[in-house]
N, C-alpha and C positions, 0 to 999 in steps of 0.2 A: 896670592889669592885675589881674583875681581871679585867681591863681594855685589850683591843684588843693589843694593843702597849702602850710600856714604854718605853720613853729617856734613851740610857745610857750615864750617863755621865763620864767621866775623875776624876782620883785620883785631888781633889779640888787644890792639892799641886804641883802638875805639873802646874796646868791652872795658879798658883801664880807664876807660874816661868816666864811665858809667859809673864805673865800684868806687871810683875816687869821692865820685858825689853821694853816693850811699853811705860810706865811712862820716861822709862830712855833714851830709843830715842824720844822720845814724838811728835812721827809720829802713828796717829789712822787708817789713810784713803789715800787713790790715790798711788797705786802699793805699799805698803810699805814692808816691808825684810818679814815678816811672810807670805804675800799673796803669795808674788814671792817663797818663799819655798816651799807652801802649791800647788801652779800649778806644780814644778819640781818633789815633791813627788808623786803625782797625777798620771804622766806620768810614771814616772817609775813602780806604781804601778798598774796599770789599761794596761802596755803596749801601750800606744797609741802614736800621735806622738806631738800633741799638747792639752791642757787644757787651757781653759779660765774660772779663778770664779768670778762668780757673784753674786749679793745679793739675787737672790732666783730661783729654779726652772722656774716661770713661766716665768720669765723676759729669762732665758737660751733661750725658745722657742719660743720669740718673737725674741729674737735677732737672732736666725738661721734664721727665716723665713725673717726679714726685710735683713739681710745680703744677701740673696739669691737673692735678687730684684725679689720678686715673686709678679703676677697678679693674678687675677680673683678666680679658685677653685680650692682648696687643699682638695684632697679625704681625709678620715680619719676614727678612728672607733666612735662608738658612745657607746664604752662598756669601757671608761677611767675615769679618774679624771677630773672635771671641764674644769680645766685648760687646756687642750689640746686645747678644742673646742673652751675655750674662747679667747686664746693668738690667734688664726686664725681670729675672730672677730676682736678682737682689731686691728690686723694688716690691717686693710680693707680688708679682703680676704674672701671669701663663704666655709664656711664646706660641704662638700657633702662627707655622709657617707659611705660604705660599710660594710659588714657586716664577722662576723669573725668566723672563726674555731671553733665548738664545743668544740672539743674535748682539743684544745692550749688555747684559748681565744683571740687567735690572728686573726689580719685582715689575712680576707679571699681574697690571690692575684686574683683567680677567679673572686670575686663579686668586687673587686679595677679595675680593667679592666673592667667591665660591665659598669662602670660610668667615664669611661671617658672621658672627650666633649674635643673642640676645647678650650672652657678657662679652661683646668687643667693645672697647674701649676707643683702641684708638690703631693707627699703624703706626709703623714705626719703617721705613724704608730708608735705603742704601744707594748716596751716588755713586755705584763701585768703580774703583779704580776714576774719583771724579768723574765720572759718564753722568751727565743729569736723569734723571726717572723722568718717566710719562707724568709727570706734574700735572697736568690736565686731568688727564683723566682719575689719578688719583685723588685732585682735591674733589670732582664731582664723587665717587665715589664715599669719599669721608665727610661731604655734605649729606646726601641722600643718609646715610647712614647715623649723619650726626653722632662721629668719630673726630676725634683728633688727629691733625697730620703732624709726625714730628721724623724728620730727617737726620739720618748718621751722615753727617757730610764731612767726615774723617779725612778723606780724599780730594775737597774739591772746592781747595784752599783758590779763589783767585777766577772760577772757570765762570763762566758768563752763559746763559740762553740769549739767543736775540738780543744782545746788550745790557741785557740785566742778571744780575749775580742771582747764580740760583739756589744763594743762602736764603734768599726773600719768601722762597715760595715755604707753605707750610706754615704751620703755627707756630714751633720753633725747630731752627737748625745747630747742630753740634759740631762744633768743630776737635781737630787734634793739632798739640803742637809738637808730637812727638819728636825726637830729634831726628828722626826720617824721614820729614815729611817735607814738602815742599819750601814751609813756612814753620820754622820751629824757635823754643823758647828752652828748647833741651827737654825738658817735661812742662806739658800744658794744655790746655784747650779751653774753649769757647765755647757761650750759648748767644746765639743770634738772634733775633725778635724785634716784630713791628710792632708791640704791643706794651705801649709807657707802661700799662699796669702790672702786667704781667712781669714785665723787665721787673720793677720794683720789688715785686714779691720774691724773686730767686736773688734781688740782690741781699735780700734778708738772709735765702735761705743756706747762703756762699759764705753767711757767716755766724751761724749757730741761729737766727733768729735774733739777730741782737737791732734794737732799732734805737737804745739808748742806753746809758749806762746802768739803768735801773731798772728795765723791760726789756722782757724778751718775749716776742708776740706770736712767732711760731718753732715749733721744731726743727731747726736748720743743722746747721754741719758744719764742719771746716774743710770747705772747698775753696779759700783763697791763694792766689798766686800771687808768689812775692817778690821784692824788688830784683833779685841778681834773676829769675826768670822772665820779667818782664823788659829787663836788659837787655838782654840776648834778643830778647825780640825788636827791638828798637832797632838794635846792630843789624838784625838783619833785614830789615826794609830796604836797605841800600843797594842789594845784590837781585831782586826779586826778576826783573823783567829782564837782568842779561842772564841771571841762571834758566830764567823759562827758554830762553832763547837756545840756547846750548841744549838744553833735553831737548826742545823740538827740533834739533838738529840730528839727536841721537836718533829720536823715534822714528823720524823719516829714513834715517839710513838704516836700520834696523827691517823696516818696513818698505823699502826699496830690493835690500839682499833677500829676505824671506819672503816677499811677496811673490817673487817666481817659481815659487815650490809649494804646489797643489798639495801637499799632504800639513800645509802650514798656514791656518786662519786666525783673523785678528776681528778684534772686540769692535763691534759697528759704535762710532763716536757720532752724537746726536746735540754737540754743544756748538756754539760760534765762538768760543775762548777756549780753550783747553790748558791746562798747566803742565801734560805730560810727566806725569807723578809717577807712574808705571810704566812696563812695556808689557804687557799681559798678550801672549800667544797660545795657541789651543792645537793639538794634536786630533789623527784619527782615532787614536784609541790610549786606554790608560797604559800597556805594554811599552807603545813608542817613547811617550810621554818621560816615563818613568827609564828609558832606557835613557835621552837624550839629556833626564837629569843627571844621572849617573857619570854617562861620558861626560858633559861638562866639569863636573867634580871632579873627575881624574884629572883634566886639564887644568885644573885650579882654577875655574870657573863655577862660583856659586846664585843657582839659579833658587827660584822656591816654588813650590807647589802652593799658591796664594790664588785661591783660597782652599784646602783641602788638610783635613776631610770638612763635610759640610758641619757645621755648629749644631744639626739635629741629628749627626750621628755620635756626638759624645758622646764616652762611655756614661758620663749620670744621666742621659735619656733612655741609654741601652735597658739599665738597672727598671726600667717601669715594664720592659717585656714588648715593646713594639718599635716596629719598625716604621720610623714615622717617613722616610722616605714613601714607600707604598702607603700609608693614612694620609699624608696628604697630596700626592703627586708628584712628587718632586722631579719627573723626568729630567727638565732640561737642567734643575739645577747638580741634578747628579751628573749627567754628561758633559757640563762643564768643569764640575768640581774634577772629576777622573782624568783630564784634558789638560786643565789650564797648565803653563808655566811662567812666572817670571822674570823677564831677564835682566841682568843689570843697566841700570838708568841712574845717571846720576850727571851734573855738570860738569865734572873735571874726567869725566869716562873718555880716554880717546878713543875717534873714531878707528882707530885701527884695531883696539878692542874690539871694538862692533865689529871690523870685517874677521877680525878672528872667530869670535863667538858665532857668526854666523856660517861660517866656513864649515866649525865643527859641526854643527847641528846639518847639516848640508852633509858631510859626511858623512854622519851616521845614516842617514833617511835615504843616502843611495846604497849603502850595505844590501 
């Protein structure tokens, strides 16, 4: 079976070198010398001005949002991973969606302004599949509004605007270290920010609120990541820019073979870095789509419908009795969600993978 995504992992002999020092300062957890190295690397490598890691993506995007002291409704897309829509839930807060750019996959700042009441708070947007958002026009939009910008940058590990990491933009950015992800820690993630205060306050909050041993100053949590995760991460700094190099090898051959087949369109990229985290292609209709998944999977070929179905059609938004596709417009992000597929991407993927996997999809579409 080619699976969609493959972990890579670290020469096992580096990761011993790591655990040897763990064992020997026999400190696992709460700030310890790996974590604290693995934020300093972080910054230097992503450019930004402060990192906080934490024990996984989704907890990154609760702790933006509760750090934020954010009320009532955070607009957001409904074409993401789970997680976006759910971390706004969990924080007691209303998802209300907008609907995103065909052509990016990104929220559409047009249709984010269309929905916004007296209780928005803040947005809450998605580089999908690392594609950077109309940042511009988003952050005038959350000035005039005098809203929060806070970014799922799950995806967009490493990717650059015009030179600059487009973790910077927004009030804060969330990272994932999942162990799929470009850049992983096995389970983990990040909160990004230009803002020493702000940093300070979720460094509180990453740890129940503890600021001493005898005060505890606000309601925080245990969102800390520990030494053998922060490991992994260290390990894998080494491998970054010849792995990026190998997916942008895949992606371009992928996008070389399917590029001459009219019934097969690719996601418009808007960055000057990309990390090629994905291979995300779109179909004429959901019928092909879902056929061309199929045949893949007979061939032992595992592709994914990512992202589908959209996050405002799960079943506990069904249970309120609306159809929030038709409440708030969803067109384009339905005609993507019905469409998208993707396909395996990873560094050790041979290209002869790719001209197989492209062959089949090629086959079916001339049937």
């Amino acid at each position: 079976m080619i699976n969609v995504i493959k972990s890579e992992l670290p020469d096992i002999k580096l990761y011993f070198k790591y655990l040897k020092k763990i064992w020997k300062n026999n400190w696992v957890t709460n700030n310890g010398e790996f974590l604290q190295l693995l934020e300093k690397k972080l910054e230097t490598h992503l450019k930004v001005k402060h990192v906080l890691a934490v024990t996984n993506g989704t907890l990154a995007i609760q702790l933006a949002l509760r750090a934020l002291d954010l009320r009532g409704e955070v607009i957001t897309t409904p074409y993401t991973f789970a997680a976006t829509t759910n971390s706004i839930i969990w924080e007691g807060l209303t998802p209300v969606f907008a609907d995103i750019d065909r052509a990016t996959f990104n929220l559409d700042p047009r249709s984010v302004e269309r929905q916004i009441t007296k209780k928005t708070s803040a947005i809450l947007a998605v580089h999908v599949y690392g594609n950077s958002c109309d940042n511009t026009e988003l952050r005038k939009i959350a000035d005039k509004y005098n809203l929060k910008l806070i970014y799922d940058a799950a995806h967009a590990f490493g990717v650059e605007l015009n030179g600059r990491s487009i973790l910077g933009f927004g009030d804060l950015s969330a990272l994932s270290f999942h162990a799929t992800k470009t850049f992983h820690t096995v389970e983990g993630g990040a909160i990004v920010s230009n803002d020493t205060k702000l940093h300070e306050k979720m460094v509180l909050l990453r740890d129940f609120g503890i600021q001493s041993e005898e005060k505890i100053v606000l309601p925080g949590i245990n969102a800390k990541m520990n030494e053998f995760q922060a490991a992994m991460g260290l390990c894998n700094f080494d491998g970054l820019e010849k792995n990026r190099a190998k997916r942008k090898l895949i992606y371009e051959k992928y996008k070389n073979l399917l590029g001459v087949n009219n019934a097969i369109n690719f996601q418009k990229l808007t960055v000057s870095k990309y990390n090629y985290s994905y291979m995300p292609v779109y179909f004429v209709n959901k019928k092909i789509r879902d056929g061309v998944f199929n045949t893949l999977l007979n061939h032992g070929v595992k592709a994914r419908k990512y992202f589908y179905p959209l996050t405002c059609d799960f079943e506990f938004f069904k249970t309120r009795g609306e159809n929030l596709v038709q409440k708030y417009k969803l067109e384009n992000a339905k005609f993507i969600s019905d469409r998208i597929l993707c396909l395996p991407i990873y560094p050790s993927l041979e290209l002869q993978d790719v001209e197989k996997i492209s062959k089949i999809i090629h086959d079916f579409l001339s049937q």
